[in-house]
N, C-alpha and C positions, 0 to 999 in steps of 0.2 A: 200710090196709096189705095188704089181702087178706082178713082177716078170721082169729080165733083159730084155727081149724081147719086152716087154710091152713099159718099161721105153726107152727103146732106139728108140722106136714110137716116142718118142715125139721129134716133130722136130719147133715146135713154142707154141708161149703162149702167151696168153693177161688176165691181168689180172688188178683189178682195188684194190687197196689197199689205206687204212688210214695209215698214217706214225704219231707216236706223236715221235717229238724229243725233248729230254731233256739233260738240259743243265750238262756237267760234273759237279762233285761235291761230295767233300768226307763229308758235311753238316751231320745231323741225321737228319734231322726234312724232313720230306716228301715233302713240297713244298717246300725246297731247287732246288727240279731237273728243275723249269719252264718249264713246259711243252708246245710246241706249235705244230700244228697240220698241215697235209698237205696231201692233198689226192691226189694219183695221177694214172695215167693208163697207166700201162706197158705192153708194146708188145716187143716182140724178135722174132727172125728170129735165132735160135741158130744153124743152118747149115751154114749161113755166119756170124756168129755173129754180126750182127746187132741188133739196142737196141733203140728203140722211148719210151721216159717217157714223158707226157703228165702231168704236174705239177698245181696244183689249191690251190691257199692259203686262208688256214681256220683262219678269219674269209676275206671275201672281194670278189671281182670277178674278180681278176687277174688270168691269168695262163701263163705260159712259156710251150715249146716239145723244150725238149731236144732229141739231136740224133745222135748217135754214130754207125758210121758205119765202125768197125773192128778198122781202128786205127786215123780214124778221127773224127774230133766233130764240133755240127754248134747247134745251139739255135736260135731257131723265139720266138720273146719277142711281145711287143706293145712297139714301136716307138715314141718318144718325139713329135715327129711332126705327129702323129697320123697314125692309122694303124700298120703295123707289119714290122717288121726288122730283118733278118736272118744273127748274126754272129756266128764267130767261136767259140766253146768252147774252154777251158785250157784244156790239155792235161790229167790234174784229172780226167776229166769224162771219159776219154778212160782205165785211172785205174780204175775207178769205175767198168765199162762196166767187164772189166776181173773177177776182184774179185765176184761179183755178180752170173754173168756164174759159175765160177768155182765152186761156194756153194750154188746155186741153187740148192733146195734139190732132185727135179727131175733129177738132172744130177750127181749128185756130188758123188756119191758113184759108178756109174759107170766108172767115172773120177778114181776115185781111188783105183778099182779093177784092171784098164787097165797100171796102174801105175808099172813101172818095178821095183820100191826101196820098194813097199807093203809091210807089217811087221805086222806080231800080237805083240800087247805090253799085259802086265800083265795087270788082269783084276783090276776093279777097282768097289766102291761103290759111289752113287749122293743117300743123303738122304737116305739109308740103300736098296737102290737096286742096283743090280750085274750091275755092266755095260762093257762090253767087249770093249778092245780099238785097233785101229787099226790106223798106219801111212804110208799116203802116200804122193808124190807133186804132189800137181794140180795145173794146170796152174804155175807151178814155185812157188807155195808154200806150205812148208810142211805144212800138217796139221792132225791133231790127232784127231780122230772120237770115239765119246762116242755110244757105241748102248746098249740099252735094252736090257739083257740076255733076258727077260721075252717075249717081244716081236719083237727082233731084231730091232726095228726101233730108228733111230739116234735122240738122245737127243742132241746131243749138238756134235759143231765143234771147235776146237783151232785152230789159226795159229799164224803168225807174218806176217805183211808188213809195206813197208813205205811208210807213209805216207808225207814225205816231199814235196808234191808238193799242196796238198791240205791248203788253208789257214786256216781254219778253223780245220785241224789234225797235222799241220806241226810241231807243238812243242812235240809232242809223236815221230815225227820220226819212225826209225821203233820199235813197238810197240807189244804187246799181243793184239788179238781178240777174241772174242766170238762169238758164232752165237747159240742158244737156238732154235730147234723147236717144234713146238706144237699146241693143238689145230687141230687131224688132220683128213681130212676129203675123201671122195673119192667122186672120178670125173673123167666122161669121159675120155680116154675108159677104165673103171677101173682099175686107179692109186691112191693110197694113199698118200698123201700130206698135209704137216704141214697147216694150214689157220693162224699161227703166228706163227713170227720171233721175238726174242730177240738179240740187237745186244750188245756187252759191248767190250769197247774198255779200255786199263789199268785198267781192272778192277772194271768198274763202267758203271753201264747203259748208255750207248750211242741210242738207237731208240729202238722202237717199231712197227714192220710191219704188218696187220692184213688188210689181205685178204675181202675185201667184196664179189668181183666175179674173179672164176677161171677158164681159158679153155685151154684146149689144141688143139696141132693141127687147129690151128685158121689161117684164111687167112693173111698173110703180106705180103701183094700186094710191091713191089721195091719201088714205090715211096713215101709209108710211111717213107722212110728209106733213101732219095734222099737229096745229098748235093752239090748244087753250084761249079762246079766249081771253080770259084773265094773263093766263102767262103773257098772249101778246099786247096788251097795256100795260104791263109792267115793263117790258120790254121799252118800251114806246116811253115809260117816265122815268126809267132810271139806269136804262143801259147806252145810249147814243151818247157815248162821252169816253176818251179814253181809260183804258184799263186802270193806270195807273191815277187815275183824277177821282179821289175816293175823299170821304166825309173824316174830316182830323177829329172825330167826336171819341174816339176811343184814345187819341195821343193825351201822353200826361210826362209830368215833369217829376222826381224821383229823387228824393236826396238831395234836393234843391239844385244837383249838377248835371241829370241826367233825362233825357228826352226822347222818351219810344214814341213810332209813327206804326202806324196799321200797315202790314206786311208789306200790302201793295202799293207805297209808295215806293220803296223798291231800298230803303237806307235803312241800316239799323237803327238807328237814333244819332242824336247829336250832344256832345258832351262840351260842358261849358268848362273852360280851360283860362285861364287870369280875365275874367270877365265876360270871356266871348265867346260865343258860341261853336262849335266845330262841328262838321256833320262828318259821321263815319261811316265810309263809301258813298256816292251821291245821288242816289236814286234813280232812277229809269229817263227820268226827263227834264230838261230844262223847267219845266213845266210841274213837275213834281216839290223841287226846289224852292219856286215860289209859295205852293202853297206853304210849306213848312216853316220858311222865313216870315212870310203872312202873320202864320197861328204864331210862331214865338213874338213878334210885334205888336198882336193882341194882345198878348198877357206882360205887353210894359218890358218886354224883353230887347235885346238889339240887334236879333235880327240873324241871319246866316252870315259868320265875317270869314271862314274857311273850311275846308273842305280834306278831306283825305279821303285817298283811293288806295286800298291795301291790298286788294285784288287781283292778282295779273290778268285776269280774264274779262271780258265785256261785261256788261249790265251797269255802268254809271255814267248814262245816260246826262246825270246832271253837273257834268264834268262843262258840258257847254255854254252853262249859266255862269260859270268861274271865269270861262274864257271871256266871257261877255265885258270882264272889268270889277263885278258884285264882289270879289273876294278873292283871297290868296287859296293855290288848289295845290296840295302835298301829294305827290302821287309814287310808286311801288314802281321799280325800273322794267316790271313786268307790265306796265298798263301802256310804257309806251306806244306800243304799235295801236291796242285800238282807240288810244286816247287821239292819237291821229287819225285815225282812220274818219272820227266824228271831229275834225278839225276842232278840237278841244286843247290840242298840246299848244298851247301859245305860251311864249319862252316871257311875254310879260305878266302873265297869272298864275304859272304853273313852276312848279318846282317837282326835277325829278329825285326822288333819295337816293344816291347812288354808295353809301355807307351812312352808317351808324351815326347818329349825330341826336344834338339835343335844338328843339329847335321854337324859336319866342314865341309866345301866342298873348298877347295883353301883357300882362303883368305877372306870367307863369311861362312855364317851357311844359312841351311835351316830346317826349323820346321816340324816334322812329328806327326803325336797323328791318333794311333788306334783307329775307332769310329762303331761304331755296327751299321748298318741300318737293315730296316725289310728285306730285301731280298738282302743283302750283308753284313754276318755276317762279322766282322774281316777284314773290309776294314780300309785304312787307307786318311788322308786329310793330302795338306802339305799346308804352309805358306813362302814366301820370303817377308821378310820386304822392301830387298833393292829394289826388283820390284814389295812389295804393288798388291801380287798376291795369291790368292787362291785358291788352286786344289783338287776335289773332282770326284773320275771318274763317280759318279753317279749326279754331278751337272746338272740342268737341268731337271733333271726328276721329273714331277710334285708332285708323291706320297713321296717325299724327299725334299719338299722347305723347310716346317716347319723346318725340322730338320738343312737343310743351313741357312736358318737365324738365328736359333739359334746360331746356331758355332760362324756365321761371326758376330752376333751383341756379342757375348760374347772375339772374339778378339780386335773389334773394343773399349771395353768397357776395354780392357790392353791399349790402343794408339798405336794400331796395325792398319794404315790406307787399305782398300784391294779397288783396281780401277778398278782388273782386275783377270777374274777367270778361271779357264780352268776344262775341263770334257773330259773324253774320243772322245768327239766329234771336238773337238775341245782347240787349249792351251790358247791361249788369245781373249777372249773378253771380254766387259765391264760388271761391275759387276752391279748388278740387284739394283735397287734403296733399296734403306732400308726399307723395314715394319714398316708402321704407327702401 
């Protein structure tokens, strides 16, 4: 790669990379992953670890700079009332910020040469070539390095972190990572460096990083990297706490049967069904779940007693609190795999729906039926007669009307009346006039 001395030159870096991120998914079919795009330019200061990502979303002319200075974080966005607004980030991006550093492939093997637990492990084979492995902790996590007999340079890195505070990783907890490099090119002052990242987190593709432009030793002036005061004691009082662990001051109760939570607890709401409460989809985190059984407990209520996952895709998270014993968990024969993956599918909490069926909740039934869309294999829709309500999490989305009005004229057509529907976006609103 240039050699230690080289590599320990490097003391900043600006770079501009394509990020495609894709959606978890243990699918076969290739455009299972939905790919979306995001191009951004990253500069670091890795002598004080500080870290400006300059973010631009593909397709559109938005962009956010995020920026992380050692262990605090601030974001200038564009402002509701026009112009720019710098708050604090959640305390994720300051994990983000470490892990990055630490497997930055320019750093990361001097990281773990300087490392006092260092260890040769047995060698190993990737696709019938020799790969020599090595363990060390960096930045406080172990990790196992694949290198090339052939060419010594690092294929690939393992570790584990947790990911609990991140909303959108919080239900892997702590977890298995990947980091694949490749693609590799040399660049000022001759250094050898991957120009793509493979990242796979449980075991399944998580992003794609690919370098468009690479420098080293590049100016980062301080005040790329300057954060407000003020922003940083806001920071410091209301962001060191996961994403998902937000104030239930906005959740309300609706109709007497229905129960919205603020976005980022990560559930639509919870519908009460012959006495007891149901939550639909189960939020990001075990952790999530308790607050919301909490607040319904407060208001004399009883609590979280089951759960459905209609989803085929990750993000419920709170799938783990069901397994724990707190309640009966109904889940979409598409959540299988990553219901497992967060040891969540336990055969004594969980129930998979593998057809159509009506199924007891208290002193009421609610209706479940597996229904296949084109880009939600193995999702599931429910039905409440008593609240003449229809839940679908992909309701709403235009390339999927067809197929809801199907459903709903073919309930309608048992003397199943529906007035009111709910999607991921939201649990009750009125249901869409019928199709001439």
């Amino acid at each position: 790669m240039g050699g230690a001395e080289r590599l320990a030159s490097l003391t900043s870096s600006r770079a501009e990379y394509m990020t495609m991120w894709l959606r978890t998914t243990w699918d076969s079919r290739p455009a299972a992953d939905a790919p979306s795009y995001e191009r951004h330019v990253d500069l670091r200061d890795y002598a004080t670890r500080r870290w400006r990502n300059t973010r631009y979303f593909v397709p559109g002319t938005m962009s956010i700079a995020d920026v992380v200075n050692d262990t605090i974080g601030a974001r200038t966005q564009p402002a509701r009332t026009g112009g720019n607004e710098t708050v604090p980030l959640n305390v994720t991006y300051v994990d983000e910020r470490r892990e990055l550093f630490a497997f930055a492939p320019e750093r990361t093997l001097l990281l773990a040469r300087a490392a006092r637990d260092l260890r040769a492990l047995p060698d190993t084979t990737i696709d019938g070539q020799r790969h020599r492995r090595v363990r060390a902790t960096v930045e406080g996590f172990v990790a196992t390095y694949y290198l090339r007999d052939a060419d010594k340079l690092p294929a690939r890195v393992h570790y584990r972190a947790d990911a609990t505070n991140d909303f959108g990783l919080a239900q892997w907890e702590v977890h298995d990572i990947d980091v694949w490099y490749g693609n590799w090119i040399r660049v000022a002052p001759g250094v050898l460096v991957p120009r793509q990242r493979d990242v796979y987190r449980v075991g399944r593709p998580y992003k794609r990083m690919t370098a468009l432009t690479l420098a080293f030793n590049v100016p980062a002036p301080a005040d790329s990297f300057s954060i407000a005061d003020t922003v940083a004691q806001r920071f410091l009082a209301t962001e060191q706490r996961p994403m998902w662990k937000v104030s239930l001051d906005s959740a309300q109760i609706t109709a007497e049967h229905f129960a919205s939570f603020p976005r980022f607890i990560g559930s639509v709401g919870a519908l009460r069904v012959g006495g007891q409460w149901v939550l639909i989809e189960t939020a990001q985190h075990r952790g999530a779940v308790d607050l919301v059984d909490q607040w319904l407990r407060a208001r004399g209520e009883s609590g979280v007693r089951a759960g459905v996952v209609a989803r085929p895709f990750s993000g419920n998270g709170g799938a783990r609190w069901f397994a724990a014993g707190k309640g009966r968990l109904y889940a979409a024969p598409g959540a299988l795999a990553p219901l497992r993956a967060m040891n969540a599918a336990q055969p004594t909490t969980t129930t998979f729906v593998s057809g159509a069926r009506w199924v007891r909740i208290g002193s009421d039934s609610l209706y479940m039926e597996p229904v296949d869309f084109a880009d939600g294999n193995g999702a599931m829709v429910l039905y409440s007669p008593t609240h003449r309500w229809f839940y679908s999490p992909f309701m709403g989305v235009p390339q999927h009307q067809a197929q809801h009005d199907a459903l709903m004229a073919r309930y309608r057509a048992r003397g199943w009346p529906i007035e009111w529907v709910g999607s991921v976006v939201g649990l009750r609103a009125p249901a869409p006039a019928v199709s001439k």
